[in-house]
KELUMLUM-31008 format. One record per residue (C-alpha): residue in three letters; x, y, z. Coordinates in steps of 0.25 Angstrom, whole numbers, padded with zeros to 4 digits, always signed. Layout:
# KELUMLUM-31008
alaXYZ ...
# end
This chain:
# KELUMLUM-31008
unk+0110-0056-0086 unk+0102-0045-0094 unk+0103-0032-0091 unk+0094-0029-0079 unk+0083-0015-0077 unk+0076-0013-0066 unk+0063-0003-0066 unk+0053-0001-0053 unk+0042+0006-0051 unk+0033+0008-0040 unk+0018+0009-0041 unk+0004+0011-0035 unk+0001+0017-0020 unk+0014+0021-0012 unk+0021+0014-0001 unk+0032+0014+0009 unk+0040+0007+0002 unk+0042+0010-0012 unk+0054+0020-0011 unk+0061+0009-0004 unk+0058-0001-0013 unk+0064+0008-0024 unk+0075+0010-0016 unk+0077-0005-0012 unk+0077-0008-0027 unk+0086+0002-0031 unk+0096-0005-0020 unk+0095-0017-0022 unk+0096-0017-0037 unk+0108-0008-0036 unk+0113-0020-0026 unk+0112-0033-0034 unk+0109-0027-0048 unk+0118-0013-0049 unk+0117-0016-0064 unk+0104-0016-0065 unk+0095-0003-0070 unk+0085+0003-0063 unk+0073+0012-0068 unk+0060+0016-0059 unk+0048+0020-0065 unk+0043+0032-0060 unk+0028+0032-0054 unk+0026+0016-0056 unk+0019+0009-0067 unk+0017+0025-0075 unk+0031+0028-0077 unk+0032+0014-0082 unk+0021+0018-0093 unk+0026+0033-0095 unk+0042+0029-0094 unk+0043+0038-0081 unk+0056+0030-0076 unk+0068+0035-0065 unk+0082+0028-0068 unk+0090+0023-0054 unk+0102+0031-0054 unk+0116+0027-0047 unk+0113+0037-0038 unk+0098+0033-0035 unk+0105+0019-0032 unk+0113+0024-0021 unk+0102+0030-0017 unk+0090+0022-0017 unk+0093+0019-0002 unk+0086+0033+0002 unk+0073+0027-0004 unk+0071+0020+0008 unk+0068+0031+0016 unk+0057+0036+0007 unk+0040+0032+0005 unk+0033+0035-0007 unk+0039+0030-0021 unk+0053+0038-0026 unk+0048+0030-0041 unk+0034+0035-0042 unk+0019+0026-0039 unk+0007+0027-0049 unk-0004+0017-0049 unk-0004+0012-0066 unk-0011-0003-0068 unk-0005-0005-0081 unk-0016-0016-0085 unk-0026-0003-0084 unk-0022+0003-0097 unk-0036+0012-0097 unk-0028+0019-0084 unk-0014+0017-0090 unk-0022+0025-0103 unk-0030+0035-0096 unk-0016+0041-0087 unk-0009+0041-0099 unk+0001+0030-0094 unk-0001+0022-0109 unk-0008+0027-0121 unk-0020+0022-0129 unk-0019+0007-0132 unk-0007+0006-0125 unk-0006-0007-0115 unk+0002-0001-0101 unk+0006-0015-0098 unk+0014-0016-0112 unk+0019+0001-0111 unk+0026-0004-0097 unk+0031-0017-0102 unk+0039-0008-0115 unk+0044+0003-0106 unk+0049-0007-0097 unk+0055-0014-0109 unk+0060-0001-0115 unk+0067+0002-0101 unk+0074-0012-0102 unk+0070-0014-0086 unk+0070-0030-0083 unk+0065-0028-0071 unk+0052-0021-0066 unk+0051-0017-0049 unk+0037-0013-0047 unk+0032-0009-0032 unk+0018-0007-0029 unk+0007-0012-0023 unk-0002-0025-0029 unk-0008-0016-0040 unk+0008-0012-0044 unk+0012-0026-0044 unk-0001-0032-0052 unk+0003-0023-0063 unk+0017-0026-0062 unk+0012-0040-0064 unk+0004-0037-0074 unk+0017-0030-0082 unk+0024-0041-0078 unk+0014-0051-0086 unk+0016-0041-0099 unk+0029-0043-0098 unk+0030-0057-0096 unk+0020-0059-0109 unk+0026-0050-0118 unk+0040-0053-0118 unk+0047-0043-0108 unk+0057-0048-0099 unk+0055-0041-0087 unk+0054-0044-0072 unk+0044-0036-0064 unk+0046-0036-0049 unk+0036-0031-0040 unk+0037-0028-0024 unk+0025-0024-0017 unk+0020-0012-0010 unk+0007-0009-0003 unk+0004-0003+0010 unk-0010-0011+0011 unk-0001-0025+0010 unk-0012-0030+0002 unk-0005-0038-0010 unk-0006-0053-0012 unk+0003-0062-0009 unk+0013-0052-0002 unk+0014-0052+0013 unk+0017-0038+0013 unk+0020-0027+0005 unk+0029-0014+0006 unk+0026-0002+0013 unk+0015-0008+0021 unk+0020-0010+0033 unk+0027+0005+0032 unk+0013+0010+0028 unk+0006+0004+0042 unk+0016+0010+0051 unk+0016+0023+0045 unk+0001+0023+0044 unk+0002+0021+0059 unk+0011+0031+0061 unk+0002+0041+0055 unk-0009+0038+0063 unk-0002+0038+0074 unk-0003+0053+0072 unk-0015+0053+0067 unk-0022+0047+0079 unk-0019+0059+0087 unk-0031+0066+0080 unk-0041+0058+0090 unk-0039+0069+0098 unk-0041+0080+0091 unk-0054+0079+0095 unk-0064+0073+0101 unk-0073+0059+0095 unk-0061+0060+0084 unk-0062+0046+0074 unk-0048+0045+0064 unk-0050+0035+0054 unk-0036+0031+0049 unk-0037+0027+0033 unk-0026+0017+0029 unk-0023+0012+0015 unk-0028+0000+0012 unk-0037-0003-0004 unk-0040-0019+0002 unk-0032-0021+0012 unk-0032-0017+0027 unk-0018-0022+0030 unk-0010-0008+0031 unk-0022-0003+0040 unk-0023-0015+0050 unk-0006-0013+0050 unk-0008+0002+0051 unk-0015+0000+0063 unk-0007-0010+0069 unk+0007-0001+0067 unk-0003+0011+0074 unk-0006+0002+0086 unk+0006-0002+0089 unk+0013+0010+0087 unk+0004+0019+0097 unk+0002+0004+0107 unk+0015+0009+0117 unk+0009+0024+0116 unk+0012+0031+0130 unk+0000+0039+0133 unk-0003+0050+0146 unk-0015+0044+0153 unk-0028+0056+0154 unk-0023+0062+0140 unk-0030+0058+0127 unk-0018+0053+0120 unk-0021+0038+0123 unk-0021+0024+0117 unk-0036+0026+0114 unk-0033+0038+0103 unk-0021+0028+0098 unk-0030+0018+0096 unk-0037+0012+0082 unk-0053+0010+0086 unk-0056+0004+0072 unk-0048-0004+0060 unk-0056-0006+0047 unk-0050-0014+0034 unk-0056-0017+0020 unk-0052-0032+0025 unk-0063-0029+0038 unk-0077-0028+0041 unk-0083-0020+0052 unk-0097-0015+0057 unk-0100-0001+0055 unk-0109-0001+0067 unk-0102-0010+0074 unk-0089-0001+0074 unk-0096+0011+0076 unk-0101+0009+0088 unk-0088+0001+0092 unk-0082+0015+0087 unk-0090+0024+0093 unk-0088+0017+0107 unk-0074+0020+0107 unk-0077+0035+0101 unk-0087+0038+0112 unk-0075+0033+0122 unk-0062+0038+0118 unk-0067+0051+0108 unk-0059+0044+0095 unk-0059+0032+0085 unk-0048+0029+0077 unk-0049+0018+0065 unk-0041+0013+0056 unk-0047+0012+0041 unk-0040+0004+0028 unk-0044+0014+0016 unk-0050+0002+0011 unk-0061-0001+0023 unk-0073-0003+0018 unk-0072+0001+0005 unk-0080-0007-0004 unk-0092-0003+0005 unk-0088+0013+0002 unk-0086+0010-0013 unk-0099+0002-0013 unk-0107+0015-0007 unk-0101+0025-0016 unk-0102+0019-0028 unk-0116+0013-0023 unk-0118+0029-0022 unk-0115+0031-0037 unk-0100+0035-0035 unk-0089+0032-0043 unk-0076+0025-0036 unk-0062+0027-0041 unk-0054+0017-0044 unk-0038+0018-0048 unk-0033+0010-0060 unk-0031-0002-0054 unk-0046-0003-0050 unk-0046+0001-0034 unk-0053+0010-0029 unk-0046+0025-0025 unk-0046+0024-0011 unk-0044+0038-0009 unk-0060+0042-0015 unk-0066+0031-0006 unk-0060+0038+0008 unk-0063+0025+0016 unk-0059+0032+0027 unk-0069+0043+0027 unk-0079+0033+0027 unk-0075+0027+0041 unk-0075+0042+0043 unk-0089+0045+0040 unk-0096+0031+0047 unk-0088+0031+0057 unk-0087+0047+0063 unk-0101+0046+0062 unk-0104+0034+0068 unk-0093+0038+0082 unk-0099+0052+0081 unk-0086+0056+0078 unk-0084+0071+0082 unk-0071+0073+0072 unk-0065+0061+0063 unk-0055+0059+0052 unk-0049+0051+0041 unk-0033+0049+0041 unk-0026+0042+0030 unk-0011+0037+0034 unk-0010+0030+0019 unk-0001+0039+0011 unk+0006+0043+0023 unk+0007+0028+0025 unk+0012+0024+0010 unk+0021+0034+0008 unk+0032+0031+0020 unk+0044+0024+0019 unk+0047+0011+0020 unk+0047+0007+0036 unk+0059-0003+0041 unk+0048-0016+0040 unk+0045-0011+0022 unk+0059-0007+0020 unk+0063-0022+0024 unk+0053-0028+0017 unk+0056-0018+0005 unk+0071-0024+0004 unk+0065-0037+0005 unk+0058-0037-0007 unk+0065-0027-0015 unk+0076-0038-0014 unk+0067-0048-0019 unk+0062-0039-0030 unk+0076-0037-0036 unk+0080-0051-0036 unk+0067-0055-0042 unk+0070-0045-0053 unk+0082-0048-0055 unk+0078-0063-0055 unk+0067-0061-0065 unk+0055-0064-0056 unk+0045-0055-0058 unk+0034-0052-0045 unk+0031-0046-0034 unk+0042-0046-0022 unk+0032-0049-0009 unk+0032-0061+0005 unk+0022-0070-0002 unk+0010-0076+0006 unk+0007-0086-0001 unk+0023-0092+0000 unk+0025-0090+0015 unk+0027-0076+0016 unk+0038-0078+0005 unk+0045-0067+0000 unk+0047-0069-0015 unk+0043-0062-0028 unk+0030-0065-0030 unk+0022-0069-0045 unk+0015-0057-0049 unk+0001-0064-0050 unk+0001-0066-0036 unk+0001-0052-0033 unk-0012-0045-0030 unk-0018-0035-0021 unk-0029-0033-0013 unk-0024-0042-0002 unk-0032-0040+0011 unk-0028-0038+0026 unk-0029-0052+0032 unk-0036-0049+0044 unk-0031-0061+0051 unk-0017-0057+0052 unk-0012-0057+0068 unk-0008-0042+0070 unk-0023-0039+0063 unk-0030-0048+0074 unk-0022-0041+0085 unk-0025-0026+0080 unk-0039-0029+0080 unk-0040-0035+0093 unk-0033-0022+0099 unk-0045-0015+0092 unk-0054-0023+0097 unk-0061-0021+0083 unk-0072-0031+0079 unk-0068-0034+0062 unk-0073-0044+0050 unk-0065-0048+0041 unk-0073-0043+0025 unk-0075-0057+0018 
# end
């Protein structure tokens, strides 16, 4: 067999669980392959373009279990499309008239790696997918192995991506905090942001994790500190449809009684409607290189905040966002074994020439395999029918519509 040389590289938004699946890598590697070289390219699909690259030391090897421990990305994230060569020009990743996709492919074959590891989300893997069809057609003998990583659990055909579940339980735990703030003072509405672009996964799971981690509360009776200020009074996903005078009222009941309203907002509820009225009012919307909209100018959030503390006569409300708390965790005990799972499979792959992304397919039974890069796409929504969902509505008593 040829002489193998592995590179990774992690990419997009952070989370929990891309130190661990360095880590893993490193490990497994150094179990089955010790031979094998291995490079990471620092900050993702840019230090691939600017030859920014870490070489995995002995040292580093015996080390790689301490990873584990750790959030955020111990490589480097950047958002780079490498089809967007406009973008790829304009930050000084590639020069005039030069294709990205053909830079990566040479410094790739310049570095001798045969194997590529990406780990990102669905933007990360279409682009590997895309340097994978560049490869393929001009001659470059490389396998490119993807494993998924989201917190909004929103690519096709995957069950579920790494760091979501660690991302709901640590957005609960956050709120948990948070929720404490009802009495601070009197008619209080908290509006809790979630991540989220398309898909209300992570915030109906959020929820979930918050409820029954407060459900067993022991609480004093005659004091404030009850299961009414623990509670969540409203759950909106892009996925959902509600009445806006309907909810108010609904809302304004349970204000009126208790002196607080707590919901739960995806940062991508009711968006089309708020980019429809600011660029209806002549604005300009951002968008990153990839196309979407930057969340972070729309503040979907503050628009709960503005209809709705007016609509409860609000006395005092606020926004709270759990999401880069939320992404930059470690991996929890549920991620770190899916995590193994897949970065077993992702090494094998490579090592077996298979090119993909790692992931329980949906459309095979739940089947965990590497799956053909075509098939991988994002923007997957919630599906509103799934059990636990039902039952977390129900204990809201909240009237919902699915958006068709």
């Amino acid at each position: 067999m040829a002489k193998q040389k592995v590179a990774m590289l992690t990419a997009g938004g952070l989370a929990p669980c891309l130190s661990s699946a360095v880590g893993g890598l490193i490990e497994r590697y150094t179990d089955i392959a010790p031979e094998v070289e291995i490079v990471a390219y620092k900050s993702g699909f840019r230090g691939l373009l600017m030859d920014y690259k870490i070489e995995i030391t002995t040292e580093m090897r015996e080390k790689a279990h301490v990873l584990h421990r750790y959030g955020g990305s111990p490589i480097g994230n950047s958002r780079v499309k490498l089809t967007n060569v406009a973008d790829c020009v304009k930050r000084g990743l590639v020069k005039e008239n030069e294709n990205p996709l053909r830079v990566a492919a040479e410094r790739l074959a310049a570095d001798g790696i045969t194997i590529l590891h990406t780990i990102g989300g669905d933007d990360t893997n279409t682009t590997a997918a895309d340097l994978a069809a560049y490869l393929g057609a001009n001659g470059y003998d490389l396998t490119v192995v993807g494993m998924p990583k989201t917190v909004d659990n929103d690519v096709y055909p995957i069950k579920q991506t790494l760091g979501a579940w660690t991302a709901a339980e640590v957005g609960a735990r956050f709120f948990d905090h948070v929720s404490n703030e009802q009495s601070a003072s009197p008619r209080t509405l908290v509006i809790h942001e979630v991540m989220g672009r398309h898909c209300g996964w992570l915030t109906a799971a959020t929820a979930r994790a918050y409820m029954q981690r407060t459900q067993h509360n022991e609480y004093i009776e005659g004091f404030m500190m009850n299961q009414e200020l623990k509670n969540i009074d409203g759950l909106y996903l892009p996925e959902t449809h509600f009445d806006m005078e309907g909810e108010a009222a609904r809302l304004k009941d349970i204000m009126d009684r208790t002196g607080f309203v707590t919901l739960f907002v995806s940062e991508g509820a009711c968006m089309d409607e708020i980019v429809a009225d600011r660029e209806a009012a002549g604005e300009e919307i951002k968008r990153d290189a990839f196309g979407h909209v930057k969340l972070d100018t729309i503040n979907v959030g503050n628009w709960f905040q503005k209809h709705f503390a007016k609509l409860l006569d609000a006395d005092r409300s606020m926004v709270q966002k759990s999401g880069y708390y939320a992404r930059s965790a470690p991996a929890n005990y549920e991620d770190l074994r899916l995590i193994q799972s897949m970065v077993d499979l992702a090494v094998e792959s490579g090592l077996n020439k298979v090119s993909g992304v790692t992931g329980h397919d949906e459309d095979q039974g739940g089947r965990l395999r590497t799956i053909e890069f075509p098939r991988i796409k994002g923007g997957k929504p919630f599906d509103l029918g799934t059990p636990w969902f039902k039952e977390v509505m129900d204990y809201l008593g909240q009237k919902y519509r699915p958006i068709h």
